[in-house]
C-alpha positions in Angstrom: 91.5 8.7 5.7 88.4 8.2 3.9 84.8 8.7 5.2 82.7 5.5 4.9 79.4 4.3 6.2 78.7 0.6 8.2 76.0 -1.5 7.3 74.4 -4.2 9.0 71.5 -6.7 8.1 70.6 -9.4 10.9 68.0 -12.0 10.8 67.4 -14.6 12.7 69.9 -17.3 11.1 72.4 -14.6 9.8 74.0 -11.3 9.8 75.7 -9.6 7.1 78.3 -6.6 7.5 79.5 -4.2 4.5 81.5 -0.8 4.3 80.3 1.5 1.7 82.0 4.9 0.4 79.6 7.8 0.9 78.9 7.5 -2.6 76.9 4.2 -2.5 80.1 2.0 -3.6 80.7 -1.2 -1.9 84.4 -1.8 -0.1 84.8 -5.4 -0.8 83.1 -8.1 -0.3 79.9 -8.2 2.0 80.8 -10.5 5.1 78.2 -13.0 6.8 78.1 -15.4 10.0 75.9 -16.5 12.1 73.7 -14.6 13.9 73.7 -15.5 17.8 70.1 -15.2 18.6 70.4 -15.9 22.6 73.2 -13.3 23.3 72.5 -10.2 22.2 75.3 -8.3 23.8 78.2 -10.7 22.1 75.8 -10.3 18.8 76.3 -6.1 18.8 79.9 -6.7 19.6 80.9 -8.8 16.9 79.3 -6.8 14.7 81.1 -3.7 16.0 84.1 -5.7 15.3 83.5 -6.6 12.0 82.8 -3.5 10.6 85.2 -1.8 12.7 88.1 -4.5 11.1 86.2 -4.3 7.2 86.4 -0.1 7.5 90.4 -0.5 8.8 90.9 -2.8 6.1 90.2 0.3 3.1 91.8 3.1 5.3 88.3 4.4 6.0 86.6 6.2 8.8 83.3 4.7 10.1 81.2 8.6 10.2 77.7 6.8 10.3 75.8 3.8 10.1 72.4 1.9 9.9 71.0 -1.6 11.0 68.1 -3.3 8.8 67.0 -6.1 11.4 64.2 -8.6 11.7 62.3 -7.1 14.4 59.8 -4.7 15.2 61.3 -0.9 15.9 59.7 2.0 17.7 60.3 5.5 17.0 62.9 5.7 19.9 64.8 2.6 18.3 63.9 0.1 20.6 63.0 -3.3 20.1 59.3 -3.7 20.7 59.4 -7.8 19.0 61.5 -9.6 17.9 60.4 -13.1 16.4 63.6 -15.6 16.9 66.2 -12.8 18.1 66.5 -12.3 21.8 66.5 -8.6 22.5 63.4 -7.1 23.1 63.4 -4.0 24.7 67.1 -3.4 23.3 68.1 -0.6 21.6 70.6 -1.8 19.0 71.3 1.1 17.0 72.7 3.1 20.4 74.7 0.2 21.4 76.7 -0.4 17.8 76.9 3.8 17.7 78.7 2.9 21.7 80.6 -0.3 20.2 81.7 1.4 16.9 82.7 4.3 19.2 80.8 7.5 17.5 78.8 10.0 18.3 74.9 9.5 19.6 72.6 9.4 17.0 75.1 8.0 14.5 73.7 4.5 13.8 69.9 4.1 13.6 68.2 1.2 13.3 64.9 0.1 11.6 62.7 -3.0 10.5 64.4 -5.1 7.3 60.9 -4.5 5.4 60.7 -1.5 5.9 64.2 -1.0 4.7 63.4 -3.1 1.8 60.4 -1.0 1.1 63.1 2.0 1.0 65.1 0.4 -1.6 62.5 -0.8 -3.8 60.6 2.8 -3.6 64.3 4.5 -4.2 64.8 2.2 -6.9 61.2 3.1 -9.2 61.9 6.7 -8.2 65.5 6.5 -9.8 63.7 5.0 -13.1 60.9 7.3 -12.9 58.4 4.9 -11.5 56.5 6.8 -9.2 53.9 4.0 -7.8 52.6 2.7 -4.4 53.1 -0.9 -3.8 53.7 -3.7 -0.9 57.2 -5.0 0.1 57.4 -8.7 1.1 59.9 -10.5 2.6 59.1 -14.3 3.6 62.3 -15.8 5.4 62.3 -17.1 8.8 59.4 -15.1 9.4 56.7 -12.8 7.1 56.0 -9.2 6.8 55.1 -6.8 4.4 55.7 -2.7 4.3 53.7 -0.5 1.8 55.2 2.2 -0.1 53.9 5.3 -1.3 54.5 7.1 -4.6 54.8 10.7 -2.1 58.1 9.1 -0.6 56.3 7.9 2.9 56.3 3.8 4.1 54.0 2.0 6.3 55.5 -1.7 7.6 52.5 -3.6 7.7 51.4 -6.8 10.1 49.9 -9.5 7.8 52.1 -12.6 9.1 50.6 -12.3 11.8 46.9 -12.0 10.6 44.6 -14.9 10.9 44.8 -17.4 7.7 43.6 -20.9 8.7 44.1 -23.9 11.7 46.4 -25.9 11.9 49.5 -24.1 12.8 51.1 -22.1 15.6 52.7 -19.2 15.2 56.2 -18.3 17.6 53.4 -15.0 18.6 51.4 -17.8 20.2 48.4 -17.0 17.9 47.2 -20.2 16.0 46.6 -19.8 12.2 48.5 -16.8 11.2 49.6 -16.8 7.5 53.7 -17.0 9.5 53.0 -19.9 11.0 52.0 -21.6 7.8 54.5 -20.4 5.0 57.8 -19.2 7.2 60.9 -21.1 7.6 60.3 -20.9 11.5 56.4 -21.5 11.3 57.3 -24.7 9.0 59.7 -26.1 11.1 57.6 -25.3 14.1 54.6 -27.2 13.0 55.8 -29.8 10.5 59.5 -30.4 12.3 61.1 -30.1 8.9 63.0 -27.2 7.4 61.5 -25.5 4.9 63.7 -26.5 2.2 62.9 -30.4 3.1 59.3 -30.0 3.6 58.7 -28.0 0.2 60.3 -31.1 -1.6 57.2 -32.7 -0.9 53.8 -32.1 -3.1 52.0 -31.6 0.6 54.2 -29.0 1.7 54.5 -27.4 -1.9 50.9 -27.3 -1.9 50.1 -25.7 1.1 53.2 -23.3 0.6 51.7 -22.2 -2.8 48.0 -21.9 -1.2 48.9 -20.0 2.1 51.5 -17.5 -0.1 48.8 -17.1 -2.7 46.1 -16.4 0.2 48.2 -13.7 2.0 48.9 -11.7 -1.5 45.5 -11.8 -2.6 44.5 -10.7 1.2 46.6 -7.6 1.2 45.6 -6.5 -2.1 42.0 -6.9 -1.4 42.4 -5.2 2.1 43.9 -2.4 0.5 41.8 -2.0 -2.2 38.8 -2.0 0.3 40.3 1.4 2.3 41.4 2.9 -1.0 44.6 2.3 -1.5 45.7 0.5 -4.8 49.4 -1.9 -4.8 50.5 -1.8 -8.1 53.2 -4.1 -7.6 54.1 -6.5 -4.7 57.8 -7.0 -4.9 59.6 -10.1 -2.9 62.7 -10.9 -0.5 63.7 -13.0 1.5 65.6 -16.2 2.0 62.4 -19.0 1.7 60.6 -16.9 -0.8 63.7 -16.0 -3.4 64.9 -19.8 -2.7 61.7 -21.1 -4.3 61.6 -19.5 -8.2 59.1 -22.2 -9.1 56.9 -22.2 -6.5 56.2 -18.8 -6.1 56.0 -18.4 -10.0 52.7 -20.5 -9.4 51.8 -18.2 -6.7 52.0 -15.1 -8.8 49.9 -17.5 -11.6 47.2 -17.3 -8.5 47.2 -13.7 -8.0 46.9 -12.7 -11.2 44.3 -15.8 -12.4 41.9 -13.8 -9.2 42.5 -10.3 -10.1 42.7 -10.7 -13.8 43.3 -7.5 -15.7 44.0 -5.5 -12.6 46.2 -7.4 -10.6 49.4 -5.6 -9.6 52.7 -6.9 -10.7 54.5 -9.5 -9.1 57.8 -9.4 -9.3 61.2 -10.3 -7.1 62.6 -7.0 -4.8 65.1 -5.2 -7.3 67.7 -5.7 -5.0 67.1 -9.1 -3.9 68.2 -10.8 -1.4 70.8 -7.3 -1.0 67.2 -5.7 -0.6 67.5 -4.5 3.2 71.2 -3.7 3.1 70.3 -1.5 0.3 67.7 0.4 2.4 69.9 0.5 5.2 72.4 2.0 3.2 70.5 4.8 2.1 69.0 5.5 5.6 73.3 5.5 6.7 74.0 7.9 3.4 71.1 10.1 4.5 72.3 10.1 8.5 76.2 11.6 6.8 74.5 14.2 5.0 72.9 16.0 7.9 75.8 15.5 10.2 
């Protein structure tokens, strides 16, 4: 029986499952549903199930595992916010490890940026890219990680920063840069989705604005304690579901920086971004076993 490794991505609208050989390769198709955001016991057992059922399916033996999820993680694993999803306080990387029935300290868990900041880093290393820059993901919800050229990542807070009235964010602040550009924050505070309300040159406008705004912000804050982003690379649903629009937000950024503004580009990985990071946090986990 093969050795493989499970790999879980949940958000606040959906979750996605995959099996992957220890050598990186997919089994099969990566499997999505639902996410159930007000029980978060049911939510870790489907998800056991799942990848216990996709790992049966190949003749493979679950050894390790990691979970890339939209909330905010302490060292111990536990749940210190968690936007849309129900669980603070839960530990979710313990309780799949119970459900997928292996050994403790088998599944970890970590925030989706900063596990899209892990592939994007592994990804320049592989092509001999060695640079620092600022992973974004804008979905549901906004956040940004920084990575360093030495291997290290810092998830950042910048949704949550201060951008302008007018909006309140799910944090109960009023004004942060989430509250304005995120599916959640636009739905919250214009009653549309996203994807309806950027249809309309009001909604595109202040979209392009507030995503501008927050780039330009980060890079200038950085620049200011002397760190310097050569790239900001993109994920997420509301951000890689709007090509045009944020081609005129990367027209902003580099219009105010001019000849040193970093590059602006979608995550390597895409949408596949935080599964990828995930994966190699699982691969790393087998390897030290």
């Amino acid at each position: 029986m093969r050795e493989v490794l499970a790999i879980t991505e949940q958000g606040a609208s959906r979750t996605r499952t995959a099996i992957f050989g220890l050598n990186g390769r997919p089994l099969g198709a990566f499997l999505e549903h639902q996410t159930d955001s007000t029980n978060y016991q049911a939510s870790i057992t489907l998800i056991g199930d799942t990848l216990g059922k996709q790992a049966r399916k190949f003749g493979g033996r679950i050894v390790a595992g990691s979970m890339a999820i939209a909330a905010e993680v302490n060292t111990e694993g536990v749940l210190t916010r968690a936007g849309a999803l129900s669980c603070v306080g839960e530990r979710p990387g313990v309780d799949l490890t119970h459900a997928l029935d292996l050994p403790e300290g088998s599944v970890s868990v970590m925030n989706d940026i900063f596990a899209a900041a892990k592939s994007q880093q592994h990804i320049n290393a592989q092509n001999g890219r060695f640079v620092d820059g600022v992973a974004l993901t804008l979905s549901s919800g906004f956040n940004n990680a920084y990575f360093f050229a030495d291997g290290c990542i810092q998830p950042r807070e910048t949704g949550h920063d201060y951008y302008k009235e007018g909006a309140t964010c799910a944090c109960g602040k009023e004004g942060c840069y989430e509250a304005h550009i995120s599916g959640k924050g636009i739905k919250r505070n214009r009653g549309l989705p996203s994807e309806e309300w950027l249809q309309y040159p009001l909604g595109q406008g202040e979209f392009i604005g507030g995503v501008s705004a927050a780039a330009i912000a980060i890079v200038e804050r950085d620049r200011a304690g002397d760190l310097n982003p050569e790239e900001l690379r993109w994920t997420g649903g509301v951000a890689l579901g709007q090509p045009f629009l944020m081609q005129r937000v990367a027209a902003n950024v580099r219009n105010h920086f001019g000849p040193t503004a970093p590059v602006f580009e979608t995550a390597t990985m895409g949408e596949h971004a935080g599964l990828h990071g995930a994966l190699l946090d699982a691969q790393a986990h087998a390897m030290a076993a």
